[in-house]
C-alpha positions as CSV (number, residue, x, y, z in Angstrom):
1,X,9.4,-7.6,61.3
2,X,12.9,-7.4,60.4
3,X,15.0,-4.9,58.3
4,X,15.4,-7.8,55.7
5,X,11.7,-8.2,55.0
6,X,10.7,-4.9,54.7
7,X,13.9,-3.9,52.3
8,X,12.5,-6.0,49.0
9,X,8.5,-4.5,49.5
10,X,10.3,-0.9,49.8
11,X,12.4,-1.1,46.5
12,X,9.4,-2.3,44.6
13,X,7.7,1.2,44.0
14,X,10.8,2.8,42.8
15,X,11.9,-0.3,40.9
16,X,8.1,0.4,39.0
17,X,8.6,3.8,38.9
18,X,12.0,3.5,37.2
19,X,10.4,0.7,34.9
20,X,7.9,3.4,33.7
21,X,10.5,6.0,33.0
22,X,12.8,3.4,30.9
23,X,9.6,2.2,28.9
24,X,8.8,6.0,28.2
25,X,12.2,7.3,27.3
26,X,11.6,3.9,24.8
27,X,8.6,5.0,23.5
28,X,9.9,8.3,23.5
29,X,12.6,7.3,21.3
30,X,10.8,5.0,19.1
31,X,7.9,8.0,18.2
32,X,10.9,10.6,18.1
33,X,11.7,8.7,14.7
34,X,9.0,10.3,13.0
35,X,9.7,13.6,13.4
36,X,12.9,13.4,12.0
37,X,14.0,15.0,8.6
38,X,15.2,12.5,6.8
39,X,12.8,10.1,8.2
40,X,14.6,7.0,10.3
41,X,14.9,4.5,7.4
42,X,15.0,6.6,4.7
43,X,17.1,5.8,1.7
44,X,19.7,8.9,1.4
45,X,20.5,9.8,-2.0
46,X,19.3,7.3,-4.2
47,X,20.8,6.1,-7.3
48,X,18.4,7.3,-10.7
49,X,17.6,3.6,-11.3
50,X,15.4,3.5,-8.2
51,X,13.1,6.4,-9.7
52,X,13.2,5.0,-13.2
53,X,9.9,5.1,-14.7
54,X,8.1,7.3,-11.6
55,X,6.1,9.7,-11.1
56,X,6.1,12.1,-8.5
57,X,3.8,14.9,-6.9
58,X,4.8,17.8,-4.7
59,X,2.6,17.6,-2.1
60,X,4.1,19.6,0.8
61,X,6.7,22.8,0.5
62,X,8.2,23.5,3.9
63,X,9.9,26.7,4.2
64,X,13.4,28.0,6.4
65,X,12.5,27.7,10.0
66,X,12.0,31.0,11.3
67,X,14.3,32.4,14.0
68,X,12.3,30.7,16.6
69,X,12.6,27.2,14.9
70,X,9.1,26.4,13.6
71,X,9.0,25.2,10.3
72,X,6.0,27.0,8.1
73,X,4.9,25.5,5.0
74,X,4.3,27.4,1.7
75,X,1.1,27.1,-0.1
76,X,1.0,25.0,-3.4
77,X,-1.5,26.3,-6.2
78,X,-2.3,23.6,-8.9
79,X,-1.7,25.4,-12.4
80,X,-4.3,27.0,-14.6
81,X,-5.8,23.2,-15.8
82,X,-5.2,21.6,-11.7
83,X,-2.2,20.2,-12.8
84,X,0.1,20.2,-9.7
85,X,4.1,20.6,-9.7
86,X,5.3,17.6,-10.4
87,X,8.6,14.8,-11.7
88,X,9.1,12.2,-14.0
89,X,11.4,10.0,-13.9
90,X,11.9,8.3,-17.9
91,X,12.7,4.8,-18.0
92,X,16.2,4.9,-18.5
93,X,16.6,7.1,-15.7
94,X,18.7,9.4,-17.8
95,X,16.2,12.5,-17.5
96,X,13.5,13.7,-15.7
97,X,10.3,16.6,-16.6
98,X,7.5,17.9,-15.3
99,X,5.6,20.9,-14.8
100,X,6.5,23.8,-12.4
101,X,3.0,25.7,-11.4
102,X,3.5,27.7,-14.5
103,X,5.4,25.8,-17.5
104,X,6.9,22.4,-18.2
105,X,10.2,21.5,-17.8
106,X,12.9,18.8,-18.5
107,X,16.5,17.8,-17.4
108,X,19.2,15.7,-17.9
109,X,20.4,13.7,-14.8
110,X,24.0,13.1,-14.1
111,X,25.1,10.7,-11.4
112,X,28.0,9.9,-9.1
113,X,29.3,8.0,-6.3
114,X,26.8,11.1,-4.4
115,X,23.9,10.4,-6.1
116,X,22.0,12.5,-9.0
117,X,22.0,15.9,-9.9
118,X,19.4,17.5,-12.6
119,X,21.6,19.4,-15.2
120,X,20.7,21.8,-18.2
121,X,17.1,22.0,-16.9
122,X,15.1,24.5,-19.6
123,X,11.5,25.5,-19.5
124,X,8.7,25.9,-21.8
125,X,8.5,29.7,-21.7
126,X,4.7,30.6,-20.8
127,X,3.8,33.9,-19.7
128,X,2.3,33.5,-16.3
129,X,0.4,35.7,-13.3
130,X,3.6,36.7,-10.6
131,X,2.7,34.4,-8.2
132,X,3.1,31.3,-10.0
133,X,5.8,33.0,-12.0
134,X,7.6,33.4,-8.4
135,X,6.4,29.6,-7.0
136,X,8.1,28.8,-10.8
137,X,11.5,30.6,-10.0
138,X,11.6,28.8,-6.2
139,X,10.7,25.3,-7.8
140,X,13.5,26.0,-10.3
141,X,15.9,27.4,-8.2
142,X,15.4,24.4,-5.5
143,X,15.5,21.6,-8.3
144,X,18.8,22.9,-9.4
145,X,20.5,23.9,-5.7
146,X,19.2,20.6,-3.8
147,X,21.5,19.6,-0.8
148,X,19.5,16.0,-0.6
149,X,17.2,13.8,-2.3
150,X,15.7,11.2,0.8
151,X,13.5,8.3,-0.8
152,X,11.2,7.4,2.1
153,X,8.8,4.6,0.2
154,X,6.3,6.6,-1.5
155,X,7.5,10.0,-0.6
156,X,10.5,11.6,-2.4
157,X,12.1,14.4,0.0
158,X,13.7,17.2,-1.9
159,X,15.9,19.3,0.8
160,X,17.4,22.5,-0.4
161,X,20.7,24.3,0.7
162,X,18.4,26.6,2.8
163,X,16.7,24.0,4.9
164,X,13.8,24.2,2.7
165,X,12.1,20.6,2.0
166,X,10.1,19.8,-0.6
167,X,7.7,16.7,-0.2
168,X,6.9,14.3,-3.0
169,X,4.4,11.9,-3.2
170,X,4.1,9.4,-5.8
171,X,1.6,8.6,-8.5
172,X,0.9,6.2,-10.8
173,X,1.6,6.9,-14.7
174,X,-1.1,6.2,-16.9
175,X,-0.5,3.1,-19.0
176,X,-1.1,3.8,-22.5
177,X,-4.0,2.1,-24.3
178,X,-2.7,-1.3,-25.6
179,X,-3.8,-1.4,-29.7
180,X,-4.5,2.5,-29.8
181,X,-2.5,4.4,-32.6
């Protein structure tokens, strides 16, 4: 056997093994995507007029990553009748409202070449236990102090100046009864 024949049966294990390591780096890549924050195809910033009319759900409140990186999340109590902290968007997309965990709330949007800010945001003033009245103060104080707004489909990603993200989901608004008065 010569040199020659034995030279294309040799480089055909590393040529596989390098096949495997290029289609895992690939895969690697491709699943990476998910992990992200924003998510890979996320819209950044939205304009208002995307969110007209919508209703939104805070489903998941991650916190600052601790000083060894790993994100915790913060528990979400529904409010005294299960009504979870949530957005509207109106239909003209000029203001939004919702409920905080302790009172409702409304805002006036403002828009730029940026995207949308909430402005002169004010509150129903209910007296509530300390916890919500705290979960209320961090809702507040994250609606008002937002970095970024990601719209990722059905999920509306709220992330605050201090790396904390709050995760929207969104619901349907009940259609009012057609003939009711």
């Amino acid at each position: 056997m010569s040199i020659q024949e034995r030279t294309p049966n040799s480089l055909k294990a590393p040529a596989r093994g390098l096949r495997s390591v290029v289609y895992g780096i690939g895969l690697t890549f491709l699943s990476a995507c998910s992990g992200v924050i924003p998510p890979c195809g996320a819209k950044m910033s939205p304009p208002s007029s995307e969110l007209r009319n919508t209703k939104w759900e805070l489903i998941r409140w991650n916190l600052t990553p601790n000083a060894n990186g790993e994100v915790r999340g913060r528990q979400i109590p529904l409010g005294d009748n299960s009504n979870p902290i949530q957005l509207a968007f109106d239909v003209n997309g000029e203001r939004v409202s919702g409920f905080t965990g302790c009172n409702r709330f409304t805002a006036s949007l403002s828009e730029d070449s940026r995207g949308f800010t909430f402005e002169k945001i004010t509150t129903t003033k209910m007296a509530c236990n300390p916890q919500r009245t705290e979960l209320e103060n961090d809702f507040l104080y994250e609606l008002n102090d937002y970095r970024n707004i990601v719209r990722d489909g059905d999920r509306l990603l709220m992330i605050g100046r201090d790396r904390e993200v709050l995760t929207f989901a969104q619901r349907d608004i009940p259609q009012s009864k057609s003939g009711s008065k």
